[in-house]
N, C-alpha and C positions, 0 to 999 in steps of 0.2 A: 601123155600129160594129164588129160580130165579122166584118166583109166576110174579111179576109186573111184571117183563122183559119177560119172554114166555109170557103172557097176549098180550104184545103190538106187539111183534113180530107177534101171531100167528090170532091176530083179526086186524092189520092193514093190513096183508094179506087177509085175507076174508071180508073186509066191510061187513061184515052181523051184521052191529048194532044194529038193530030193536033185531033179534035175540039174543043180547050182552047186554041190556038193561033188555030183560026178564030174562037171564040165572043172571044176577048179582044181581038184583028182591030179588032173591032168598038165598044167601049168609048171613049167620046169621053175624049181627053188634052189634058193644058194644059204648054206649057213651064214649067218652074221653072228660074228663072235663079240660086234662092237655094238650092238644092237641094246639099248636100255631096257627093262622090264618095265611093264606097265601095273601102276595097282589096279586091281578091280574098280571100273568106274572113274575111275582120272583121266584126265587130257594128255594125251600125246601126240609124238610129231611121226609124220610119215615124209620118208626124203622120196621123191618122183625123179628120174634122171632120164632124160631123152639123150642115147647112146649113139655117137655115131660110127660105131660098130660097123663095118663094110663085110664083117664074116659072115659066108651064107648066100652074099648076093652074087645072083646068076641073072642071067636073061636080062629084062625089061629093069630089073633092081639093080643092076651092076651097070647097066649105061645109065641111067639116072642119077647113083647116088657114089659109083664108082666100084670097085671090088677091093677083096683084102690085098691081092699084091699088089694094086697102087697105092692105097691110102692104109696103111699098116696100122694093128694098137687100137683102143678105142680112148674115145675124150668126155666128157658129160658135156655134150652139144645145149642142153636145158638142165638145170640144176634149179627146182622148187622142193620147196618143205607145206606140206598141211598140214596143219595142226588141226585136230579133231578134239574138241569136247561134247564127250558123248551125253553129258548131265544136260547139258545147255542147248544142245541139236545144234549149235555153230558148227563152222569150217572156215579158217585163213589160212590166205596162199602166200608164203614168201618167197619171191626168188631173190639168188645170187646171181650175179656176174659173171659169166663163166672165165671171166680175163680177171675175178679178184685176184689182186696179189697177197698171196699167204707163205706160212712156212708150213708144208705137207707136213702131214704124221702117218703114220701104220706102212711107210714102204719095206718093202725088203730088202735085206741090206745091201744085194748086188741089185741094185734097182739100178744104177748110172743115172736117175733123174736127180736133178738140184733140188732138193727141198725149198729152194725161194725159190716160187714160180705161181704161176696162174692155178686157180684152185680145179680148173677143167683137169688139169694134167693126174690126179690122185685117181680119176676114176679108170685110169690105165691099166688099175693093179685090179683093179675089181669095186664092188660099193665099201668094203671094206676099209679101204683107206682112205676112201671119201669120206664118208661117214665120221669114223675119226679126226680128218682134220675139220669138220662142220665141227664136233664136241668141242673139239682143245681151242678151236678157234672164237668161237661166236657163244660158247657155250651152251647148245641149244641141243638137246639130248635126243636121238633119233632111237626107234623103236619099234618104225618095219621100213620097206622099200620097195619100192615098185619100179620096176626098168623097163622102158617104152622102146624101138628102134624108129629107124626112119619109114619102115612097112607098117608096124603096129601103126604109129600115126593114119597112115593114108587108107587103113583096113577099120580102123576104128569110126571115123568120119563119114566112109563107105556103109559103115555097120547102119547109122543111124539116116543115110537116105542125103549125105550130104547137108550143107548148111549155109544158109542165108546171112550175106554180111552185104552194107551199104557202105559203098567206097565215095569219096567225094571229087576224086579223082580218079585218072584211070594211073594204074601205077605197074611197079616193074624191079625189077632187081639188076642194078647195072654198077659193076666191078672195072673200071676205066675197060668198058663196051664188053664185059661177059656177063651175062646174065647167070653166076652161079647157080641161084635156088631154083630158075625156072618162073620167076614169079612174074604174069603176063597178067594183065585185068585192063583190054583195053581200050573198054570204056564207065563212066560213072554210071552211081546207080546202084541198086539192090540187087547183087549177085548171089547166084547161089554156086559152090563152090564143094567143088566132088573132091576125094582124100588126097591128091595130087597138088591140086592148085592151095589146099589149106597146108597143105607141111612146102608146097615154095614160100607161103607168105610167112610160116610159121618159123621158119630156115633162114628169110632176107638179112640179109644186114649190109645191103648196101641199095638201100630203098629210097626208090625215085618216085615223084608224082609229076601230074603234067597240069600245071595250072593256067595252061593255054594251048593250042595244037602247036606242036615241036618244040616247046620250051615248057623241059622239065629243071625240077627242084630237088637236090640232094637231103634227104634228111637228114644226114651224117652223125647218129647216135649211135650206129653200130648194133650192138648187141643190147643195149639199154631199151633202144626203140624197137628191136626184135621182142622186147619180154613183154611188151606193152600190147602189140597184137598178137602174142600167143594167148596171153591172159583174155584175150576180145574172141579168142576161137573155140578156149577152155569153156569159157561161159556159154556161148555159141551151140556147142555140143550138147551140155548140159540143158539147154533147154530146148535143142530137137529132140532129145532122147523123150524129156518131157511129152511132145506134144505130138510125136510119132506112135508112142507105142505098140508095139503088136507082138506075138511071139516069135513071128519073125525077126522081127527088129533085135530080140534078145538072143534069138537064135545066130543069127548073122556077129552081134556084138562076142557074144561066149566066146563064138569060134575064133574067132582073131585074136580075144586074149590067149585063147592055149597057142598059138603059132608066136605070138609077137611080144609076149608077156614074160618078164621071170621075177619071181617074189622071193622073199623072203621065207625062211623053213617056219617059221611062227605065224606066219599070214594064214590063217584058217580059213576053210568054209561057214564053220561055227560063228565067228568074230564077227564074218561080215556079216552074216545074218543079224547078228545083235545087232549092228547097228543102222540095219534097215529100218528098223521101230522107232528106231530119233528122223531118219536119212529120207525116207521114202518118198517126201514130198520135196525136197531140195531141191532148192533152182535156182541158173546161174546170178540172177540178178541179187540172191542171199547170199554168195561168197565173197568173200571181204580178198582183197589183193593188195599184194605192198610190194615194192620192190627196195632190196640192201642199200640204203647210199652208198654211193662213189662219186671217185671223179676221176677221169681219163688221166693218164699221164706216161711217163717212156722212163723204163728201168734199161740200165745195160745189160743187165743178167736177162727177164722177164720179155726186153720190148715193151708194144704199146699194151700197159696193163692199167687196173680199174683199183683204185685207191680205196679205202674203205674210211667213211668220214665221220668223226666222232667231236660231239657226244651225238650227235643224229644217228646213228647204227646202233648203237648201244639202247637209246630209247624206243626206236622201231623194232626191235628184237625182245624189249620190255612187254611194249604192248599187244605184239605179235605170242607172246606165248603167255598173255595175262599175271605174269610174273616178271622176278627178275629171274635173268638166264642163271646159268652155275657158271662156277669159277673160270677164265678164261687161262688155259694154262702157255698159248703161243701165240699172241696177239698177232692179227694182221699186221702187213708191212706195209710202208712206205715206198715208193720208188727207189729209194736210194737202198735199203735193204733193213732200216732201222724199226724198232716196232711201234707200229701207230700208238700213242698213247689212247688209253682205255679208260676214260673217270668211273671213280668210285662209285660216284652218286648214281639213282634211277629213278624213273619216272615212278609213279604209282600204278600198280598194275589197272587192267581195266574192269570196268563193276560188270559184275554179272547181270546188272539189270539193265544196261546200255543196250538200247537196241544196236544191233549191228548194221555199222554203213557198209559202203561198195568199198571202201579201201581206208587203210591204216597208213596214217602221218606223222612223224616223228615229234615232239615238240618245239625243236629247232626247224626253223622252215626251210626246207632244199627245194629246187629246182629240179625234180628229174627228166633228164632228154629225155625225147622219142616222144613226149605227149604233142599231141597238137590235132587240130583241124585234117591234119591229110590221112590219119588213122581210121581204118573201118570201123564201125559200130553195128549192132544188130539190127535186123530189119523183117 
């Protein structure tokens, strides 16, 4: 998830290029044929996809997280876009819903998946057709990718020596009595939290707190409130990598990205280097976070899926790429299967001379779940 951002924090502390050059060498790459070109010097967007891929896992990783012959296929378990302007030294993080309801693009044609479905389901095919349906959908032009697994997570976390989060409660992950993600913290207070316990809490979606001994509280936002403290762990990272540093620490990071990593055949060594000169001082409290409006709702095709709400999506996606997006060519859906209507109109994009807050707000005011009091914070 925070891959790029520790990347640049923890290699524009060490100039050891030469060294950053061979170790990325090595990082397996996938063509994207849907993949936008970038001009010299413009802003672009990077799609992040936390995979929950089961291929590969053996031992201690397959009683954890399951293996491929029980859990078949892979789904985009985190689906975020960072948008990079490199002129400006910004960075915002948007995420989707991984339950949006859309009409896929890029499948193949014996795919057997319903094109009306939840937007997790496209990254089945590969980023490929994620990618694509992020374009045709929200209109928002993608131009590298970066693929996490459930280990890259817990190896990444690990890289940086673990990380400090302040719970206000002691909390848990409980599925009417299964603790699916693993997620135990139990008691309050400033924890520090090794690559395991950060990918249970970054996994939860069905996250409890105990705001008395034996009497817990449901958050019941699902995956809304799931994006809420990942975004609290992204930032997290980002500024242990900060305040860790040693060549260890870069040494330890490299190596988990060649096991745990796959990019894009356009992702250079070169590139990233460039933009260690904007990057190198980046810290999580400078990246800005937004998440897609929705709103819960039950398709009979889809089940319980995540609506996408307009004109609030539309102006969050405005000021999220400081522009307006491009044409939308397959308009998210409604529950019933009909296309969410899309207004013409758009916010004004945002001035470059706006200092940058912690997070982007649509102009229509939404409520998004999962905020609240019982959510970790840094410490």
């Amino acid at each position: 998830m925070a891959i790029v951002l520790v990347a640049l924090t923890l290699i524009g502390a060490g100039s050891v290029y030469g060294y950053l050059r061979f170790r990325l060498g090595q990082i397996p790459t996938v063509k994207c044929k849907t993949c936008a070109a970038v001009p010299s010097g413009a802003p672009y967007n990077v799609l992040i996809v936390g995979s929950d891929t089961r291929v590969g896992n053996t031992g201690g990783a397959a009683k954890a997280f399951g293996s491929a012959a029980l859990v078949g296929g892979q789904r985009s378990d985190t689906i975020k876009i960072l948008h990079v302007d490199p002129a400006s030294g910004t960075a915002r993080l948007l995420s989707i819903p991984r339950d949006t309801y859309v009409r896929l693009s890029g499948l193949p044609n014996d795919s057997g998946l319903s094109t009306d479905n939840k937007i997790n389901a496209a990254f089945n095919f590969g980023p490929n057709a994620l990618i694509a349906t992020i374009q045709n959908t929200f209109g928002i032009e993608i131009s590298h990718f970066v693929i996490i697994d459930f280990t890259g997570v817990v190896d990444l976390v690990n890289s940086v020596g673990g990380i400090n989060l302040n719970f206000p409660y002691p909390v848990r992950d409980n599925d009417n009595g299964n603790n699916n993600s693993g997620l135990n913290v139990p008691k309050a207070g400033c924890q520090t939290l090794n690559g395991n316990m950060a990918l249970a809490l970054a996994r939860s979606r069905f996250y409890e707190y105990e705001v008395r001994p034996g009497y817990w509280l449901f958050d019941g936002s699902g995956d809304l409130g799931r994006i809420q403290r990942q975004n609290v762990i992204i930032k997290a990272v980002i500024d242990k990598a900060h305040s860790t540093y040693n060549p260890l620490t870069l040494n330890a990071f490299l190596g988990s990205v060649v096991h745990d990593v796959t990019v894009d055949q356009n992702t250079s060594g070169s590139d990233l280097l460039d933009l260690v000169q904007k990057y190198h001082a980046f810290s999580g409290s400078s990246l800005e976070t937004a998440t897609l409006p929705t709103v819960g709702a039950y398709s009979s095709i889809g089940g319980d899926v995540q609506v996408v709400q307009e004109p609030a999506a539309e102006q969050m996606i405005t000021q999220f790429l400081g522009a307006p997006p491009a044409a939308i060519v397959t308009s998210p859906l409604t529950q019933y299967g009909s296309s969410v209507t899309v207004p013409s109109t758009t916010v004004p994009p945002l001035s470059t001379t706006t200092s940058p807050s912690r997070s982007i707000s649509p102009t229509t005011t939404t409520t998004v779940p999962g905020t609240g009091p019982f959510n970790p914070s840094a410490c």
